[in-house]
N, C-alpha and C positions, 0 to 999 in steps of 0.2 A: 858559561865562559868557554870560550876556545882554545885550546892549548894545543902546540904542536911540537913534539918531541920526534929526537934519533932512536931507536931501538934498534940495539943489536940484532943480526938476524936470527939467531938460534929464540932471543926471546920473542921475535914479532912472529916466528913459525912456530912457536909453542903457544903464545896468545893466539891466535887463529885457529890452531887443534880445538882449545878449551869453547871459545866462542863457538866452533864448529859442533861440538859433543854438546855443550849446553844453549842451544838455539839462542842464543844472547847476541849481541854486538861488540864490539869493541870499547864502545865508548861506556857500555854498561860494567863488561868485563873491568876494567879498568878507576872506574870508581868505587864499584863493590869492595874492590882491591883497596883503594887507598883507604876508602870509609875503616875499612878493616885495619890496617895500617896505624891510622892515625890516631882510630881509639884504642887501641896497643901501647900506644905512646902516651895517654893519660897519668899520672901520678897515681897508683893503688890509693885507697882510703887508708887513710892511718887509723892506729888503734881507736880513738876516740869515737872518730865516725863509723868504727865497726858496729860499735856498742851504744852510738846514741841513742837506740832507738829502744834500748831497755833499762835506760836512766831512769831508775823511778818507778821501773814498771810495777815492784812491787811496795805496793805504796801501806803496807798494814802496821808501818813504823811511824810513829811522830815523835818527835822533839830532836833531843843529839845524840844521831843513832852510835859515834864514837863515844862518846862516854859513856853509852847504858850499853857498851855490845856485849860484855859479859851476861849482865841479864837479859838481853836479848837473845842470845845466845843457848839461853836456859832456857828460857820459856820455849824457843824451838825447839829445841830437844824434849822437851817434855811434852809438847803439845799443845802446849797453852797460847793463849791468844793474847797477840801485844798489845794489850788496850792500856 
């Protein structure tokens, strides 16, 4: 895609330093830029999606780990295995 923009001078003389110091182009400069930009502007992962990924991970509990978490509880502490 083509795009043609105004750039103030002090920016288009500072983008030509950067370009200059890192052998790049302009048009590279410039999308590195937004790329960066833009996923900036993505949404963080909310709690949930922090943690999906160890839903379950410990899988050594069967049936309704709320109502047995007292004895669950116990048996961790002691050492014992939740069979």
């Amino acid at each position: 895609m083509t795009l043609s923009i105004h750039l103030p001078q002090s920016v288009e003389q500072a983008l030509n330093s950067y370009c200059a110091s890192h052998a790049i182009s302009q048009g590279e400069a410039i999308e590195q830029a937004l790329t960066q930009f833009l996923s900036a502007q993505e949404p963080p992962p909310n709690p949930y999606e922090l943690g999906q990924a160890g839903f379950g991970a410990d899988e050594t509990h069967v049936g309704d780990i709320a109502r047995n978490s007292k004895q669950l509880l116990r048996q961790k502490f002691r050492g014992e295995s939740a069979g």
